[in-house]
N, C-alpha and C positions, 0 to 999 in steps of 0.2 A: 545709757539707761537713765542716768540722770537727766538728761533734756527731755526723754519719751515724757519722764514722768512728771516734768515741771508742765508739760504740754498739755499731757492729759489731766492732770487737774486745776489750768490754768492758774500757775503760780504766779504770775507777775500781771495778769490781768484781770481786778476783781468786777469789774462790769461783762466782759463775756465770760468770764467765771459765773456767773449771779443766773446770767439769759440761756448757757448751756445745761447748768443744774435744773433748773426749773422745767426746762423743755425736755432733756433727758426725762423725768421721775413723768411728767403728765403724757410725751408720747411713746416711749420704749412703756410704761406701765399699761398703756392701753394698747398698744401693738403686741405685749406677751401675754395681756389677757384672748385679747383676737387668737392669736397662734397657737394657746393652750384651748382653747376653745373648739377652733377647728379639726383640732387633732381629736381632741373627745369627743366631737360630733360625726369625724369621718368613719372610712370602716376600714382602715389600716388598722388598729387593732395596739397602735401605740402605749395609748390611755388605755383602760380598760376602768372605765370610771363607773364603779357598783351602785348609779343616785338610787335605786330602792334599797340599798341598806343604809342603816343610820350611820355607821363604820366608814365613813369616806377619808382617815386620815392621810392614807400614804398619798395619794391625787391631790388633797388641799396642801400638804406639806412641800407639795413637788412646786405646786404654782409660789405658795406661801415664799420658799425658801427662794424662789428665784426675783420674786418683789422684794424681797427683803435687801437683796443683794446690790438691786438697782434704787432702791430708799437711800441706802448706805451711802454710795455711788456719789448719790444727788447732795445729799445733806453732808458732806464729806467737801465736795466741791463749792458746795455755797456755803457752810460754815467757815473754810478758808480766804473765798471773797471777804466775806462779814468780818471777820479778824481784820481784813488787812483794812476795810475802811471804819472800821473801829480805831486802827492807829492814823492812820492818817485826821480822821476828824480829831485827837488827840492831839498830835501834833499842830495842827492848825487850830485848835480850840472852838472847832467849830461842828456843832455837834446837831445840827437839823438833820443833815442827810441822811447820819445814823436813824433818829426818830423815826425817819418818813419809813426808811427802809424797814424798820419793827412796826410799825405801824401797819406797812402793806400788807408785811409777813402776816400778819396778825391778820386783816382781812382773807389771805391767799389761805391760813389756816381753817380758821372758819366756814370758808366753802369748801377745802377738801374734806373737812370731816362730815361735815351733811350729806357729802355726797359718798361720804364710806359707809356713814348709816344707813341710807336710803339703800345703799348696794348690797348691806350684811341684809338687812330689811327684807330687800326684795330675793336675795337666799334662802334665805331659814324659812320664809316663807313659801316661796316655792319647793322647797324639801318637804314641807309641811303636806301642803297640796298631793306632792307625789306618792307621799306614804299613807294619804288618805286620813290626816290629820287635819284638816284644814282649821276643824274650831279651835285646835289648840296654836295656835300662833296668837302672838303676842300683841295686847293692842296697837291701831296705827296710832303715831305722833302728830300722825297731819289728815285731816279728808282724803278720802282716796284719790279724788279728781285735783288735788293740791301738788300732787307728789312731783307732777311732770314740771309743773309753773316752777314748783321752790326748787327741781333739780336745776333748771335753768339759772335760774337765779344764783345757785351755788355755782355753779361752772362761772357766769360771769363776775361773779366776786375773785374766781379762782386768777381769771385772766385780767382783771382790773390790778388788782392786787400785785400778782408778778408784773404786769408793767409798769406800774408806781415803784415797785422796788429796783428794777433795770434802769426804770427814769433816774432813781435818786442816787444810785451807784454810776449810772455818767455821769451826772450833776456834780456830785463831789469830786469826780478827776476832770471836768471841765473839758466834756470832751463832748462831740454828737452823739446821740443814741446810736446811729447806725451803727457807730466803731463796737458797739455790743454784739452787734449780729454775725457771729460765726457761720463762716461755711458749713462747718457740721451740723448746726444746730437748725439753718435751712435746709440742710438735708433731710434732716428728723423731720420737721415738719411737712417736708413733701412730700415723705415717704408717707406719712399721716394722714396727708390729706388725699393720697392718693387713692390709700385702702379704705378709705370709709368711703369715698366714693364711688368703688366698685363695690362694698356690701351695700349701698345706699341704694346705687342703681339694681343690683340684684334683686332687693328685697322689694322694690315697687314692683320687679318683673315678677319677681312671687307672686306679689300681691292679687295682680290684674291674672294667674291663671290660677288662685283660689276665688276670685270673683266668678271666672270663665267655671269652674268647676259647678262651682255653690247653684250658678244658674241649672248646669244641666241637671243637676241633682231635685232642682224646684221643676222645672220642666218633668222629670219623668213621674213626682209623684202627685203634680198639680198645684200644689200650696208652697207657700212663703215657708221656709225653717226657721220659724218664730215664734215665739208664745202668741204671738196674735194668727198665725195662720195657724197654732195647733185647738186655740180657744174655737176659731171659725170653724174647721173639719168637729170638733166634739160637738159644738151647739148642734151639729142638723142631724146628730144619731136620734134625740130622742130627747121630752121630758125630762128634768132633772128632779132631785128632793132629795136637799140636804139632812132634812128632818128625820124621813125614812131610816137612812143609815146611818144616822149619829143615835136613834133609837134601836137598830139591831145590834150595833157595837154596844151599847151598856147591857143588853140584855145578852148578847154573847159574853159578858164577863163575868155573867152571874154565874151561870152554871159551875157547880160543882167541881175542883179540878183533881179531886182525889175519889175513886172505886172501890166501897169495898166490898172481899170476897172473900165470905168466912169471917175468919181474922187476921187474912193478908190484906193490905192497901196498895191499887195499883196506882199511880199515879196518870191519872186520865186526860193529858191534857192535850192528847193526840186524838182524841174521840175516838179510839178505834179498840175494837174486839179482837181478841183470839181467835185465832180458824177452828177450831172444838168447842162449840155453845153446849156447854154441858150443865145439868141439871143447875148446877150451883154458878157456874157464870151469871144463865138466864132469870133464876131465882137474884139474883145481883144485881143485875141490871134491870128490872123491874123496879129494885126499888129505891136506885140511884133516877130511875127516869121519877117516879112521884115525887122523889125531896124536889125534884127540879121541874115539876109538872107545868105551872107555872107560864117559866122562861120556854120551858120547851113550845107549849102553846103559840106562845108569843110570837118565837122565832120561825114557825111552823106557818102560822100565819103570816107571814111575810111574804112566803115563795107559794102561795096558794097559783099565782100568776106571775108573770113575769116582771120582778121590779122595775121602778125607774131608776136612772143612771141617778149615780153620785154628780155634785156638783164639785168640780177643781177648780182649785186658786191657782193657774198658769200666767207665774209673774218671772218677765224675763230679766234674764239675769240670777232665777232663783230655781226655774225647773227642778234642780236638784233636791228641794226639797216639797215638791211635791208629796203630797200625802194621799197615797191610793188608799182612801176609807171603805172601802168594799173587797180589796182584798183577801184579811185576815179575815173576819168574820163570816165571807162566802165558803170557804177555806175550810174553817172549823165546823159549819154546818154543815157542809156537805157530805163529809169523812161520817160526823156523829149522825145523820141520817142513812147512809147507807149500812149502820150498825143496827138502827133501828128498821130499815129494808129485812136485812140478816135474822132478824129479831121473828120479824113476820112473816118470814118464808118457813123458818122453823116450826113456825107454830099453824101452818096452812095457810096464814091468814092474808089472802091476794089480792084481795080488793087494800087491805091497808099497805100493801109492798108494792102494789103500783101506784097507790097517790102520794108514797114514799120516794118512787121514782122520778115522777110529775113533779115532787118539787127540787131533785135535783137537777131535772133536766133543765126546771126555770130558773134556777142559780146559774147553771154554764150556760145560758142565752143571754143573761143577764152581766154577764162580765166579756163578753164578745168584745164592746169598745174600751173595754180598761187601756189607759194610754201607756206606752213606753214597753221596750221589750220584758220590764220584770211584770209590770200589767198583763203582758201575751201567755206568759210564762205559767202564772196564775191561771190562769184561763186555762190555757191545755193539763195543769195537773187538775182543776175541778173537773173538764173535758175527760181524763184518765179516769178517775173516780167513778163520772156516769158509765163509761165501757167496762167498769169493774162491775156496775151496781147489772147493767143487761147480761152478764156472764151469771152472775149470780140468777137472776129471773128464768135464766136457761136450765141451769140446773134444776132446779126446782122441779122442772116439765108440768107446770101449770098453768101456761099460759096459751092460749086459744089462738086460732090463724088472726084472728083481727090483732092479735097483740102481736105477733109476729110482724105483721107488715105496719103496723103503725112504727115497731122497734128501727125497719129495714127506712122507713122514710126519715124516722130520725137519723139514722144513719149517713144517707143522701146526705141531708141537711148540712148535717157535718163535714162530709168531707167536701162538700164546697165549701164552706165559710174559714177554712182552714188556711186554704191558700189567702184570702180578705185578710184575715185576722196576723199574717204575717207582711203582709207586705203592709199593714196598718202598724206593726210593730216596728219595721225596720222605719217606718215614716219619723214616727215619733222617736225612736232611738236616733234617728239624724238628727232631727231639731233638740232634742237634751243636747245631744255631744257641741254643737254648736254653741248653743246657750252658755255651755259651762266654757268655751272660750271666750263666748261674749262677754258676760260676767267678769272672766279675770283679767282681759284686756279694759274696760271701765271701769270695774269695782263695782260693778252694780250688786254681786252676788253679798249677804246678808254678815256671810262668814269670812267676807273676803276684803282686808282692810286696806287694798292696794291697787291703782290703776293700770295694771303693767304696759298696757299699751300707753300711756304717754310716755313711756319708757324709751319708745322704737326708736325715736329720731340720737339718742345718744347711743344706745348699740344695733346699730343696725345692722349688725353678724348677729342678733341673737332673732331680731325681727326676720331675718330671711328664712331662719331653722324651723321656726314656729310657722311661718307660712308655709314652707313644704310641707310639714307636719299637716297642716292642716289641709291643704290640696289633696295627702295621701288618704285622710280619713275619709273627705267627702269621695273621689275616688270609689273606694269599698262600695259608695251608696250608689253606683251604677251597677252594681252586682241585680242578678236576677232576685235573689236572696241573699240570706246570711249567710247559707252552707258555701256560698258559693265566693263569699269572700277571701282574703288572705292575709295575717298576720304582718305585722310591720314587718320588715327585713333585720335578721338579728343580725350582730355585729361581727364583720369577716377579722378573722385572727382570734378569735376567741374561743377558739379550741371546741367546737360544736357548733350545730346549729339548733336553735333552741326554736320551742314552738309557742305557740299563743299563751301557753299556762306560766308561761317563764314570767311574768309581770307578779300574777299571784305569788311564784316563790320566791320573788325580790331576787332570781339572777343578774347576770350581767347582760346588757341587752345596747340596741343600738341606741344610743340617747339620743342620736337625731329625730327619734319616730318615739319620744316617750309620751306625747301626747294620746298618739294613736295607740300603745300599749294598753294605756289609762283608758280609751275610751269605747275601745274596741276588744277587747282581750277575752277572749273563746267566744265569738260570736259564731265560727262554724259550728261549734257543739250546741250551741240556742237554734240555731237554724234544721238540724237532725232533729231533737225534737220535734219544731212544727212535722219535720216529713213522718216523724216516728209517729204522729198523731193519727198522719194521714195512712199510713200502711196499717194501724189497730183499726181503723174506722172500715176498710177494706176487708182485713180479715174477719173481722166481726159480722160484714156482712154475708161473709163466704161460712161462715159457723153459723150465721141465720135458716140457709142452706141446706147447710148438712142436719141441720135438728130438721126443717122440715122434712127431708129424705127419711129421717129414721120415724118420725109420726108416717110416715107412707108405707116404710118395708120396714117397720122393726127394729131397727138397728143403724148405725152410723155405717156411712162409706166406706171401705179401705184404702179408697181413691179417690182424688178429684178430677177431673179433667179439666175443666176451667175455672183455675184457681186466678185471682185476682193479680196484678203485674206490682212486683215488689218495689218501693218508688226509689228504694235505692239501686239496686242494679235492672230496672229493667226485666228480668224476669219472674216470671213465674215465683208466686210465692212457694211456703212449704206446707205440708199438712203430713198429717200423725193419727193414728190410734191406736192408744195404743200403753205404754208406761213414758211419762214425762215426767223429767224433772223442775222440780216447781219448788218454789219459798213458800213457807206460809209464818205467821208471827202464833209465835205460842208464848204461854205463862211460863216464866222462867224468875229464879231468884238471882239479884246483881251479880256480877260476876266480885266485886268487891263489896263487902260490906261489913260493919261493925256487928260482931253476935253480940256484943253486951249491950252494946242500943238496941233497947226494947221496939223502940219504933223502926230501926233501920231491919232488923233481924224481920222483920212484918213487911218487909216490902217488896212487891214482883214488880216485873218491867216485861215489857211486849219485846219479845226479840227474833228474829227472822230466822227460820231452820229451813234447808234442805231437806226434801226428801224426795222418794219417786214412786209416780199413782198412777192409776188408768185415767187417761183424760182422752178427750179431742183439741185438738192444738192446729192454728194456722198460724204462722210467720215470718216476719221478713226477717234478712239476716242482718240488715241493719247497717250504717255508714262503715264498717268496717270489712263489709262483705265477705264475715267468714260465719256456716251454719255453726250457733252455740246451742241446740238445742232449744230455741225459745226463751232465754235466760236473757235477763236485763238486771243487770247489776254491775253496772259500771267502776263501785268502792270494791268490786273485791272481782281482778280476774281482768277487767275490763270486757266484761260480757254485753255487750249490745243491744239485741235482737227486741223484736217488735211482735207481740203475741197477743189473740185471743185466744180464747181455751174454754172446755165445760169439764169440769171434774167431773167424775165419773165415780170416786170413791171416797 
């Protein structure tokens, strides 16, 4: 036992004592990072490493405890070196070699720590990233593009350093260097350089099929996935005028964001009315519209015609912070116009409830090119809106055959531009997801104070995960669409399989595909939408229909026989007349509130109630393909379904 362990920690030899400590702690330290690595990244189920919760201790303590062990190891075995030619220069009075050898140390020190900080560095900041923190990471110590140069330069201080120290420990026993070089310690090293040369070579093979991928991705939608091939596809939609919409945004801020009625205050910042316009609502909103007569004008006149496009600043490496300035204020007008539609139907008044329509309709043509899938998204809730505001124009039964079929051409209109306006969305949802790689591989991005791709060449196990990653994402973008994509692969042994939403709840998921969680995470359900649009656009026109049927004989259908082809299953929509059940938002008091607050005791909120009325109702049953009655309400039930309808009572 005594020889094992004179052996193993070279007691009588302090120069291959010195060369086996030092090779021990830099390649066993990078060989249990690699192997803790790929165990977390595979889908054995080993690790089970939670990176979206902030809570990662048991995982870093497992890696932690076992560096520590081989720290110990290391510093155990060259601190006993160091002793022993601490006596000897003693003994001999000769005391340079010690110097050299604290000296190197000293340099060997210096580069492992920069290269520990650079390493915690590039941690916390990618946890940062992960959890959707980015701005709050801590400023860089060096230019982003610096990071790769001075890592290098640390490594080589690392290796200059221990070989000044192995030189000055033969030197003082007056021996060759070679006689330092242990069998084991060659072995370490070849085992070293064997595995970074199979991730090395792996990760260029990555590389060259996320190149092969990225091409076919630019091939099927015609353009570069760049801020310069997204700037080129915006320039040829149309006119732009920044001035335009930086003037409807100040005047959309004016308005008013408090209602009042009576001496209850609704808090208005939804622009939307009550399904019951009663005496005293309408008396209300009369004269919330004159305090804001104004801005209403203002904003009114905007959509008289079709605006021009916003201008975007698409700078890469920064997509992310794109700012869609048409958005919100399309958004808030269009809701608070179809109140004022409501407003005019009530009161007979049609010629103002269809130039009320006119200028909704010119809002949702008007946000058609909004870029990136939350731009599409926009667009089909203002799109939802105008199919609320023609349901409403139905009921009323005021509207003439010419208003019918000019309704039925907008409709056409729609439901071609539907399929454009998605596959425009999936275009530029590619080129973001890219960018934001781009970005955090250069540093280019604003928030992002770290190069990580100069990184590759020293872990190139972590360069090969991020290229699959990134193969997988682009991948998705040969999908027909979004509905038609598939979520990263969640992690086998992990007790479930988790579906796209699992990123939002910060589960445990496959870290190898955490990019794609980030960047992709419920695109099926964005992609339902666009079809949801397109089956209301369908049934709307089959409800077109049936109103004209009941202007001919009196009465609505009890049947249809060519109902519209549901785009979710292929068949035949549904139709009804009959009792539906339907939401509508009524004046309700908070469900919590203070009564000794005079102002909170005063306050109503719009809130969404069931009930069931005579309507006419057409519907698809929606990505789930089970009949819910016409119900969309996804927060409560997971009700689906896709509906036009004409209330009846």
């Amino acid at each position: 036992m005594k020889r094992i362990l004179r052996k193993l920690f070279f007691w009588d030899s302090p120069a291959k004592g010195a060369f086996f400590a030092l090779t021990f702690f830099f390649v066993v330290s990078s060989l249990w990072f690699t192997l803790f690595q790929m165990i977390w990244l595979s889908d054995c189920g080993l690790v089970q490493f939670n990176i979206m919760s902030e809570c990662t201790e048991r995982e870093v303590q497992v890696w932690a405890g076992v560096e520590l062990l081989i720290a110990l190891y290391s510093l155990i075995v060259f601190c006993r070196a160091l002793w022993l030619l601490a006596v000897n220069c003693r003994r001999g009075r000769k005391y340079l070699p010690l110097i050299c050898v604290l000296g190197s140390m000293a340099l060997w020190l210096c580069g492992g720590l920069f290269c520990l900080a650079v390493f915690l560095y590039f941690y916390k900041s990618f946890i940062y990233i992960l959890l959707g923190e980015i701005g709050s990471s801590a400023p860089a110590f060096l230019p982003s593009r610096m990071f790769g140069l001075a890592y290098l330069v640390a490594v080589l201080c690392m290796v200059a350093g221990g070989f000044c120290a192995v030189k000055s420990f033969v030197s003082a026993e007056g021996k060759r260097l070679r006689t330092a070089v242990s069998k084991a310690g060659v072995a370490l090293w070849g085992v070293f350089g064997v595995a970074y040369l199979v991730f090395l070579g792996m990760a260029l093979m990555q590389s060259r099929h996320v190149a092969r991928a990225r091409a076919l991705v630019e091939q099927r939608f015609g353009h570069p996935l760049t801020a310069d091939g997204l700037r080129e596809v915006y320039s040829k939609k149309g006119p732009t005028d920044a001035e335009f919409w930086k003037r409807l945004e100040e005047a959309s801020g004016k308005i008013t964001a408090k209602f009042t009625i009576g001496d209850k205050t609704l808090e208005y910042w939804n622009r939307r009315l009550p399904e019951t316009l009663t005496p005293e609502v309408l008396s209300a909103f009369d004269d919330y519209c004159k305090a804001n007569e104004a801005t209403i004008i203002e904003m009114e006149k905007c959509f008289e015609s079709i605006p021009p496009l916003p201008s975007y600043e698409f700078e890469a490496g920064n997509l992310i912070n794109t700012i869609l300035v048409n958005a919100s204020p399309c958004r808030r007008f269009v809701v608070f116009e179809l109140s004022r539609m409501r407003v005019f139907l009530k009161r007979q008044d049609k010629a103002e409830a269809l130039r009320s329509y006119q200028r909704i309709d010119n809002c949702a043509v008007s946000l058609q090119y909004t870029p990136f899938l939350i731009g599409g998204l926009v667009c089909l809730a203002v799109e939802g809106y105008r199919l609320d505001a023609i349901e409403r124009l139905l009921e009323s039964r005021m509207l003439s055959d010419d208003d019918l079929q000019r309704l039925s051409a907008d409709l056409d209109a729609l439901e071609k531009r539907v399929p454009a306006l998605h596959q425009q969305a999936m275009y530029s949802e590619a080129t973001f997801g890219q960018d934001v790689l781009w970005g955090l591989e250069r540093g280019k991005s604003h928030e992002i104070h770290m190069a990580f791709g100069d990184l590759r060449f020293f872990y190139p196990q972590l360069w090969f995960h991020v290229a699959l990653d990134k193969e997988y994402i682009l991948q998705q973008y040969l999908a027909e669409d979004f509905s038609k994509m598939s979520a990263a692969p969640p992690r086998e042994g992990s007790g479930s399989r988790h579906t796209p939403n699992d990123f939002g709840d910060k589960q445990i998921m496959n870290a190898a595909f955490i990019f794609s969680r980030m960047l992709i995470p419920s695109l099926q359900k964005a992609g339902n939408k666009f079809h949801g649009m397109t089956a209301r656009a369908r049934a709307m026109k089959a409800l077109l229909k049936a109103d004209a049927y009941r202007r001919e004989h009196g009465d609505y259908p009890e049947t249809i026989a060519d109902l519209p082809t549901d785009p979710f299953t292929g068949k035949p929509m549904l139709y009804r007349y009959g009792d539906v059940e339907l939401s509508e938002y009524v004046l309700m008091r908070p469900e919590t509130f203070n009564e000794d607050d005079e102002e909170d005791a005063k306050r109503l909120e719009l809130m969404p109630q069931t009930k069931t009325a005579r309507a006419v109702q057409i519907w698809s049953v929606g990505p789930n393909g089970i009949d819910e009655g016409g119900r969309h309400d996804v927060t409560v039930g997971g009700k689906d379904d896709f509906s036009a309808r004409i209330r009846l009572e």
